[in-house]
C-alpha positions as CSV (number, residue, x, y, z in Angstrom):
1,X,0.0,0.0,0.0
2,X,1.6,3.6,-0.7
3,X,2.1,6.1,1.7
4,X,-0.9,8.2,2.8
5,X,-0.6,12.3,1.1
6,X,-1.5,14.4,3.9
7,X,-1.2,17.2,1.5
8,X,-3.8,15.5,-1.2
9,X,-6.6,14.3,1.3
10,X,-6.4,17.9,2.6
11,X,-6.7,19.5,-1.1
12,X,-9.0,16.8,-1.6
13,X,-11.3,17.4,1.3
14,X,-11.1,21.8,1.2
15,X,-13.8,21.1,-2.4
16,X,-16.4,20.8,0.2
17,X,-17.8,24.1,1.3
18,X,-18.2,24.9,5.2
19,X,-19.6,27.6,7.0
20,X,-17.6,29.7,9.7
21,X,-18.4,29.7,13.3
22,X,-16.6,30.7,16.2
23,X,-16.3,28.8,19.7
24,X,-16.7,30.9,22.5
25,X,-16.3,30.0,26.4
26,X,-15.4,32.1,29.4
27,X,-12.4,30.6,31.1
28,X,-12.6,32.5,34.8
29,X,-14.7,35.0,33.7
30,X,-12.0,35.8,31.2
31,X,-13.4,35.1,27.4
32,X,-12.0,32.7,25.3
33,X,-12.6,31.5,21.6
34,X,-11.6,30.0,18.6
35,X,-12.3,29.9,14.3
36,X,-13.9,26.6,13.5
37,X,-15.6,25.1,10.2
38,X,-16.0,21.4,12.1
39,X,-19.3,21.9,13.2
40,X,-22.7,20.0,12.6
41,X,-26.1,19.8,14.3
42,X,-26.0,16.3,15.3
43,X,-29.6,15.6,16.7
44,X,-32.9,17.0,17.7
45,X,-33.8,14.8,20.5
46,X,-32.0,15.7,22.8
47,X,-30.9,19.2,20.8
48,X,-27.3,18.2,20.4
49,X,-24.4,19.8,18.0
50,X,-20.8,18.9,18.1
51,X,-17.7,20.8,17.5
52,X,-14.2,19.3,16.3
53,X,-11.3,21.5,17.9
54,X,-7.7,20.1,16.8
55,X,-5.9,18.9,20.1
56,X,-3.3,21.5,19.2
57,X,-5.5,24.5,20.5
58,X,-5.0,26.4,23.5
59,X,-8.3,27.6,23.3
60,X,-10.3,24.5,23.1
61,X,-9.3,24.1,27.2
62,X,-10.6,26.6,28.3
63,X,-14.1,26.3,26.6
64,X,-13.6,22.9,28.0
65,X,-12.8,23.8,31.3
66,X,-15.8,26.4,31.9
67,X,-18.2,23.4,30.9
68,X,-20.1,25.1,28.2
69,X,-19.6,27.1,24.5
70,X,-21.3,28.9,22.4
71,X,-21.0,28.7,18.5
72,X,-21.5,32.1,16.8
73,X,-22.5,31.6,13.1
74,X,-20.8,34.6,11.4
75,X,-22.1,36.6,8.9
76,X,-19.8,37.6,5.3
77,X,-18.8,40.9,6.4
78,X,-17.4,39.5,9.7
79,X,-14.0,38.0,8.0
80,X,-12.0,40.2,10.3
81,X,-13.7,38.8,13.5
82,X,-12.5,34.9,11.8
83,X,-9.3,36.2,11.5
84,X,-8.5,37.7,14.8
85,X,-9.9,34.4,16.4
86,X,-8.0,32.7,14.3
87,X,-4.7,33.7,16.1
88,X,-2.9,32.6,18.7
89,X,-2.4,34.2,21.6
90,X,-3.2,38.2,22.8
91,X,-6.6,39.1,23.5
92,X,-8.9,38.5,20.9
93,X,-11.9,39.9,22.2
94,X,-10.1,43.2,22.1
95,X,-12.2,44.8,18.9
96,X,-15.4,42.6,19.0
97,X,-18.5,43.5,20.9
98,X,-20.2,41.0,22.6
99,X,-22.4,39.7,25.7
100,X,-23.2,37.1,27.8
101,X,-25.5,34.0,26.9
102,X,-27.1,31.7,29.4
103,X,-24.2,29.7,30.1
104,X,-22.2,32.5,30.3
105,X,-20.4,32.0,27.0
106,X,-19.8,34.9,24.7
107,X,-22.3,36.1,21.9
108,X,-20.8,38.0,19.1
109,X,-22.9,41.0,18.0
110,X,-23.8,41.0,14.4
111,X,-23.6,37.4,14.1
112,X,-26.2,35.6,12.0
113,X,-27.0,33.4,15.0
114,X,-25.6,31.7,18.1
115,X,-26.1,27.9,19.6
116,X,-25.3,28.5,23.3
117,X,-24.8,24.6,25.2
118,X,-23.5,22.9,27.8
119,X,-20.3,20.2,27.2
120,X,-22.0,17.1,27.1
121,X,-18.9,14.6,26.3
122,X,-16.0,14.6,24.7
123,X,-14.4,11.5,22.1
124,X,-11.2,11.3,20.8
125,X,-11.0,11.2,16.7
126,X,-7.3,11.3,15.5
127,X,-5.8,14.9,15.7
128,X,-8.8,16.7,16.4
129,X,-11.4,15.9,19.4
130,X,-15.1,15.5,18.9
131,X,-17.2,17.8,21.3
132,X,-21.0,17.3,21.6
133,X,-22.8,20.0,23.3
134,X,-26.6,19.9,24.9
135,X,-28.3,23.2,23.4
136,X,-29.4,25.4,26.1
137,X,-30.4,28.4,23.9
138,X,-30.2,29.7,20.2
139,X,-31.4,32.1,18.4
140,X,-31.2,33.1,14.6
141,X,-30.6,37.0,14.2
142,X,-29.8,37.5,10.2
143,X,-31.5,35.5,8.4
144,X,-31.7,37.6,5.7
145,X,-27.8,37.8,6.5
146,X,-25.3,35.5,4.0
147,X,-23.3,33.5,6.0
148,X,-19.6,33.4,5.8
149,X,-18.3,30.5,3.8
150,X,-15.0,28.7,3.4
151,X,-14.1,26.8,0.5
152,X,-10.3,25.9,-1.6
153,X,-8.4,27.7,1.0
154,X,-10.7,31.0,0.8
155,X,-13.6,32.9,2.1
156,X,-16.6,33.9,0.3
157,X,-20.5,34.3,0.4
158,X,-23.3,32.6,-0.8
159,X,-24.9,32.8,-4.1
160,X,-28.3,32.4,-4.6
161,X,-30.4,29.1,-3.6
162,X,-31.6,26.8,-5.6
Protein backbone atom coordinates (compact mmCIF):
# COMPACT_ATOMS: atom_id res chain seq x y z
CA UNK A 1 0.00 0.00 0.00
CA UNK A 2 1.65 3.56 -0.75
CA UNK A 3 2.10 6.08 1.65
CA UNK A 4 -0.89 8.18 2.79
CA UNK A 5 -0.57 12.34 1.10
CA UNK A 6 -1.50 14.41 3.89
CA UNK A 7 -1.23 17.21 1.53
CA UNK A 8 -3.82 15.54 -1.18
CA UNK A 9 -6.56 14.31 1.34
CA UNK A 10 -6.40 17.90 2.55
CA UNK A 11 -6.73 19.47 -1.12
CA UNK A 12 -9.03 16.83 -1.56
CA UNK A 13 -11.31 17.38 1.29
CA UNK A 14 -11.08 21.77 1.23
CA UNK A 15 -13.83 21.11 -2.42
CA UNK A 16 -16.40 20.81 0.25
CA UNK A 17 -17.80 24.14 1.30
CA UNK A 18 -18.15 24.89 5.15
CA UNK A 19 -19.58 27.55 6.95
CA UNK A 20 -17.56 29.72 9.71
CA UNK A 21 -18.36 29.69 13.25
CA UNK A 22 -16.57 30.74 16.20
CA UNK A 23 -16.25 28.81 19.67
CA UNK A 24 -16.73 30.87 22.47
CA UNK A 25 -16.28 29.99 26.41
CA UNK A 26 -15.40 32.14 29.35
CA UNK A 27 -12.41 30.62 31.10
CA UNK A 28 -12.65 32.47 34.81
CA UNK A 29 -14.74 35.03 33.67
CA UNK A 30 -12.05 35.82 31.18
CA UNK A 31 -13.36 35.08 27.36
CA UNK A 32 -11.96 32.71 25.29
CA UNK A 33 -12.59 31.47 21.60
CA UNK A 34 -11.57 30.02 18.56
CA UNK A 35 -12.31 29.89 14.33
CA UNK A 36 -13.87 26.61 13.49
CA UNK A 37 -15.60 25.06 10.22
CA UNK A 38 -15.96 21.39 12.09
CA UNK A 39 -19.31 21.88 13.23
CA UNK A 40 -22.66 20.00 12.64
CA UNK A 41 -26.08 19.76 14.32
CA UNK A 42 -25.99 16.26 15.26
CA UNK A 43 -29.60 15.59 16.74
CA UNK A 44 -32.90 17.05 17.74
CA UNK A 45 -33.80 14.84 20.51
CA UNK A 46 -32.03 15.68 22.75
CA UNK A 47 -30.94 19.25 20.78
CA UNK A 48 -27.25 18.17 20.45
CA UNK A 49 -24.42 19.79 17.97
CA UNK A 50 -20.81 18.87 18.12
CA UNK A 51 -17.69 20.82 17.48
CA UNK A 52 -14.19 19.31 16.34
CA UNK A 53 -11.25 21.55 17.90
CA UNK A 54 -7.71 20.10 16.84
CA UNK A 55 -5.92 18.95 20.10
CA UNK A 56 -3.28 21.53 19.19
CA UNK A 57 -5.50 24.52 20.46
CA UNK A 58 -5.02 26.36 23.51
CA UNK A 59 -8.29 27.62 23.31
CA UNK A 60 -10.27 24.50 23.13
CA UNK A 61 -9.28 24.13 27.15
CA UNK A 62 -10.59 26.61 28.28
CA UNK A 63 -14.09 26.32 26.60
CA UNK A 64 -13.55 22.92 28.05
CA UNK A 65 -12.80 23.82 31.28
CA UNK A 66 -15.82 26.39 31.95
CA UNK A 67 -18.20 23.43 30.89
CA UNK A 68 -20.07 25.08 28.25
CA UNK A 69 -19.62 27.09 24.48
CA UNK A 70 -21.32 28.94 22.43
CA UNK A 71 -20.98 28.66 18.48
CA UNK A 72 -21.54 32.13 16.78
CA UNK A 73 -22.49 31.64 13.12
CA UNK A 74 -20.77 34.56 11.44
CA UNK A 75 -22.06 36.62 8.88
CA UNK A 76 -19.77 37.59 5.28
CA UNK A 77 -18.82 40.87 6.39
CA UNK A 78 -17.41 39.54 9.72
CA UNK A 79 -14.00 37.96 7.99
CA UNK A 80 -12.02 40.20 10.29
CA UNK A 81 -13.73 38.82 13.50
CA UNK A 82 -12.52 34.92 11.82
CA UNK A 83 -9.29 36.24 11.46
CA UNK A 84 -8.55 37.68 14.79
CA UNK A 85 -9.89 34.41 16.39
CA UNK A 86 -7.96 32.69 14.30
CA UNK A 87 -4.70 33.72 16.09
CA UNK A 88 -2.91 32.59 18.71
CA UNK A 89 -2.40 34.24 21.62
CA UNK A 90 -3.18 38.24 22.78
CA UNK A 91 -6.64 39.14 23.46
CA UNK A 92 -8.91 38.53 20.86
CA UNK A 93 -11.88 39.89 22.25
CA UNK A 94 -10.14 43.23 22.06
CA UNK A 95 -12.20 44.76 18.87
CA UNK A 96 -15.43 42.65 19.00
CA UNK A 97 -18.55 43.54 20.87
CA UNK A 98 -20.24 41.05 22.60
CA UNK A 99 -22.44 39.69 25.66
CA UNK A 100 -23.20 37.08 27.80
CA UNK A 101 -25.47 34.01 26.90
CA UNK A 102 -27.14 31.70 29.39
CA UNK A 103 -24.22 29.65 30.13
CA UNK A 104 -22.18 32.51 30.31
CA UNK A 105 -20.39 31.98 26.99
CA UNK A 106 -19.82 34.92 24.75
CA UNK A 107 -22.33 36.07 21.95
CA UNK A 108 -20.83 38.00 19.06
CA UNK A 109 -22.91 41.01 18.02
CA UNK A 110 -23.83 41.03 14.39
CA UNK A 111 -23.62 37.37 14.09
CA UNK A 112 -26.20 35.60 12.00
CA UNK A 113 -27.00 33.39 15.05
CA UNK A 114 -25.59 31.65 18.06
CA UNK A 115 -26.11 27.92 19.63
CA UNK A 116 -25.27 28.48 23.33
CA UNK A 117 -24.77 24.64 25.22
CA UNK A 118 -23.55 22.89 27.84
CA UNK A 119 -20.34 20.18 27.16
CA UNK A 120 -21.96 17.13 27.11
CA UNK A 121 -18.86 14.58 26.27
CA UNK A 122 -16.03 14.56 24.70
CA UNK A 123 -14.38 11.45 22.08
CA UNK A 124 -11.16 11.28 20.79
CA UNK A 125 -11.00 11.18 16.67
CA UNK A 126 -7.28 11.29 15.46
CA UNK A 127 -5.82 14.92 15.75
CA UNK A 128 -8.85 16.68 16.41
CA UNK A 129 -11.44 15.93 19.41
CA UNK A 130 -15.06 15.45 18.90
CA UNK A 131 -17.25 17.81 21.25
CA UNK A 132 -21.04 17.31 21.64
CA UNK A 133 -22.80 19.95 23.32
CA UNK A 134 -26.57 19.94 24.89
CA UNK A 135 -28.28 23.22 23.43
CA UNK A 136 -29.43 25.40 26.11
CA UNK A 137 -30.36 28.38 23.92
CA UNK A 138 -30.22 29.68 20.20
CA UNK A 139 -31.44 32.10 18.41
CA UNK A 140 -31.21 33.13 14.57
CA UNK A 141 -30.57 37.04 14.17
CA UNK A 142 -29.81 37.55 10.19
CA UNK A 143 -31.54 35.45 8.40
CA UNK A 144 -31.65 37.56 5.69
CA UNK A 145 -27.81 37.84 6.52
CA UNK A 146 -25.33 35.50 3.97
CA UNK A 147 -23.25 33.49 6.05
CA UNK A 148 -19.60 33.36 5.78
CA UNK A 149 -18.33 30.48 3.75
CA UNK A 150 -15.04 28.67 3.42
CA UNK A 151 -14.12 26.82 0.47
CA UNK A 152 -10.34 25.89 -1.62
CA UNK A 153 -8.36 27.74 0.97
CA UNK A 154 -10.66 31.04 0.80
CA UNK A 155 -13.64 32.91 2.06
CA UNK A 156 -16.62 33.94 0.29
CA UNK A 157 -20.52 34.33 0.41
CA UNK A 158 -23.31 32.60 -0.78
CA UNK A 159 -24.95 32.78 -4.13
CA UNK A 160 -28.25 32.37 -4.63
CA UNK A 161 -30.40 29.13 -3.58
CA UNK A 162 -31.58 26.77 -5.63
Amino acid sequence: MADFDDRAFRSAMSNFCTGVVIATGSADGVPAGFAAQSFVSLSLEPPLVALCPGKASSSWPKLRNSGSFCINILAADQKAICDAMARSGGDKFADIQWHSGVTGSPILANAVGYIDCDLEAEHDAGDHTVAIGRVKDFQIRGADKSPLLFFQGGYGTFGELT
